[in-house]
Residue, then its C-alpha position, 0 to 999 in steps of 0.5 A: x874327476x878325470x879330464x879325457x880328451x880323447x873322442x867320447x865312444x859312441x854309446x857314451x852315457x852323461x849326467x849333467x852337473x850345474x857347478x856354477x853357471x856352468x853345466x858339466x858332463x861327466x861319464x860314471x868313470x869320473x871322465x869329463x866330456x863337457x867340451x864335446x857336448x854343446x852348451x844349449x844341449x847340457x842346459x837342456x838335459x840339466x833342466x829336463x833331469x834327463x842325462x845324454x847318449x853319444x850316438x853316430x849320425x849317418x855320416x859318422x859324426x858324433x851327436x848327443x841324444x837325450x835319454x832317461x837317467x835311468x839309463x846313466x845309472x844303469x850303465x853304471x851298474x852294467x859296465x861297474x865291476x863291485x871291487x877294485x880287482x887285483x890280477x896276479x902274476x904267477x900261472x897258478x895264481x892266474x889260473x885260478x883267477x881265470x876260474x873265478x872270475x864269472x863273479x866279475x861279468x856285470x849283471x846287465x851283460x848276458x854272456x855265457x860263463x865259458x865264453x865270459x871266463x875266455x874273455x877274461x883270460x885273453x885280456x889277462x894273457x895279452x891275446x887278440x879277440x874278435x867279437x863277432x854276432x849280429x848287430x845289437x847282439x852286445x858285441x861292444x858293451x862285452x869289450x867295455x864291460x871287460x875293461x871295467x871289471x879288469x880296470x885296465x887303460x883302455x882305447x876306442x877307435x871306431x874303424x868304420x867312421x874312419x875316412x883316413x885310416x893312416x891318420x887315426x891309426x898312424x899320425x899325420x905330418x904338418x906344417x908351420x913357419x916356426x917348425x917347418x915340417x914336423x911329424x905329428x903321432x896318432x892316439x893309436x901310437x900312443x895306445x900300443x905303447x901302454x902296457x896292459x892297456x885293452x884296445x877296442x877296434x869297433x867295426x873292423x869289417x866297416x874299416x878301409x882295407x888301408x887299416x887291415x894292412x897297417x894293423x898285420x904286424x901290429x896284431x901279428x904275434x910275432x912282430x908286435x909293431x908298428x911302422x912309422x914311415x914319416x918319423x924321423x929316427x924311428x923307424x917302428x914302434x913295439x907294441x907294449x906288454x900285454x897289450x890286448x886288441x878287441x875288435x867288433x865285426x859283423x860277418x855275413x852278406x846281410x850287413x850293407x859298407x862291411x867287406x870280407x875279412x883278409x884272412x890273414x887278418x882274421x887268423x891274427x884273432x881269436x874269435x868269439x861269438x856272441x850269442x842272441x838273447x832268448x825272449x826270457x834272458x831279453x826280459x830280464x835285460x830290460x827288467x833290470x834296465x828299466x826297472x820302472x816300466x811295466x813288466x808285461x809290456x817289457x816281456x812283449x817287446x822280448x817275445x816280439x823280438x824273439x819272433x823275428x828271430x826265430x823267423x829270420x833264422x827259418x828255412x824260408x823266412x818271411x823276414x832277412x833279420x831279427x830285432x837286434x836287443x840294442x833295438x829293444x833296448x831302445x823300444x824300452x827307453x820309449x817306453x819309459x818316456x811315455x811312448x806307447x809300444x805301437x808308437x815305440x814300434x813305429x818309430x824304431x821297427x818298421x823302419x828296418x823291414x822293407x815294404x815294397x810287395x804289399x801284403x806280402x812285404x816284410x814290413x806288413x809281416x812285422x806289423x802284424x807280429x806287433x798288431x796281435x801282441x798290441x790286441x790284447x796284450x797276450x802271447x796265446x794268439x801270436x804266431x807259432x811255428x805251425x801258423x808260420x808253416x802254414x801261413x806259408 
């Protein structure tokens, strides 16, 4: 088993091992999270047979949420290529590679070919990419599922739970008797420095715009480096072949603490847009995670949530935004611990509508999109397009 010292990224999934007394927390790279997680908190999932999910508070700190072990395994089958991959070097050879590699993307990733295939090549030829989409689209579970199928090193850092971007991305300088003031480099150096490694930039919008400034020349193609101003001796360091910068956005007035992209920042990348799932490829996403739960009750959470979509996106909508799959993904994990949909939807839905206006409120609406699958179970009476015509 590998040791990782690093911060676990949110979303990080854990199987509790008992070896000895001890209760160990391993993710399905092998990597050992033990340390981070309290010991109260693996005994408990040890003995419940459930695993445990990173996930982020309000403030940005880290907290461990129990979860079914399905939900383990099932980031092992999404995120776990099926062979050990080998990328040439020669431009035919990679060429070709490029052109095969669909056969890579990880089953529980919905991603179209053309942009799975671009993903690809930008990672092989060191490019920058920019996921951008709304929020629980799967812009971050692509930039894993990347680093797995390549099998590259691979860097997280969340930028929008950084308070102090020059630290996390530069380093800090310290004091002590013995030493006196020393220099103290930052994980972020170290990551430009490993060749081939594929560096996940999560929530660049959220990010200060102190981050932006330091990461132009980093990200600049034909600079590549990064300036030390307290190091003594070195004044910059050079970003390593091949090194590829993944960052997650979210782009619009709709998403609250985000701030508009410099552009000069956003032509450094190249962007790709993650596209929302339809109700059938939503199903079968969640089929294929919870393969335990009730069909029919997984395909009425993908058309609920393809309602929403639909009317977030409409001339005049009833509602600002559609149920996100990372949303239905967690209606499903409800699900398969024995909550009902309607207590699954009070929990996880109506929370993101606001319901002030009454019967007219969004969440009133929402409700009544739930309501009407919970009736009967049935599809036939739901909205259509002509009722939220005329209903309007």
């Amino acid at each position: 088993m590998k040791s990782n010292k690093t911060t676990p990224p949110f979303g990080t999934v854990v199987k509790v091992e008992m070896s000895g007394n001890r209760y160990n927390a391993f993710d399905n790279d092998g990597n050992k999270w033990t340390s981070f997680i309290g010991t109260d908190t693996r005994k408990g999932a040890f003995l419940k047979g459930m695993a445990l999910e990173c996930r982020e508070g309000k403030t940005g700190r880290t907290y461990w949420w129990k979860v079914p072990m399905e939900k383990f395994e099932a980031s092992s089958s999404v995120l776990t290529p099926d062979s050990n991959v080998e990328i040439p070097e020669g431009h035919e050879d990679i060429v070709n590679f490029i052109s095969n590699s669909y056969g890579l993307k990880p089953k529980g990733l919905v991603m179209n070919e053309l942009k799975w295939k671009y993903l690809i090549r930008s990672a092989v030829r060191g490019k920058n990419i920019m996921m951008t989409g709304q929020a629980g689209c799967g812009k971050t579970l692509s930039a894993k599922s990347l680093i797995n199928a390549l099998d590259r090193p691979n860097f997280y850092f969340n930028l929008g739970a950084t308070q102090d971007p020059r630290s996390t991305l530069i380093g800090n300088v310290h004091f002590n008797k013995k030493e006196g003031t020393y220099f103290s480099e930052s994980l972020f150096v170290k990551a430009i420095q490993t060749p081939n490694a594929v560096i996940l930039l999560d929530e660049l919008t959220r990010a200060h715009p102190d981050a932006w400034n330091i990461l132009m020349t980093v990200l600049d193609y034909g600079q590549r480096y990064l300036r030390l101003d307290e190091a003594d001796g070195q004044a910059t360091i050079n970003v390593a072949d091949n090194v590829t910068f993944v960052a997650t956005a979210n782009i619009g007035n709709e998403y609250t603490a985000t701030r508009q992209l410099d552009k000069a920042l956003m032509d450094r990348f190249t962007v790709i847009e993650m596209d929302l799932l339809n109700k059938d490829e939503e199903s079968g996403l969640l089929k294929y995670m919870f393969p335990s739960v009730d069909p029919n009750t997984l395909d009425v959470v993908a058309n609920i949530a393809d309602l929403t979509r639909i009317e977030a996106l409409a001339e005049n909508p009833r509602i600002n935004s559609g149920i996100s799959t990372r949303t239905s993904v967690e209606i499903a994990g409800l699900l398969f611990d024995g909550f009902s949909l309607i207590e699954s939807a009070d929990i996880t839905i109506y929370p993101q509508y606001d319901s002030s206006g009454g019967v007219d409120s969004e969440r009133t609406f929402v409700k009544q999109i739930v309501q009407k699958f919970v009736s009967d179970g049935s599809e036939e009476e739901l909205f259509t397009e002509h009722d939220m015509e005329s209903d309007s």
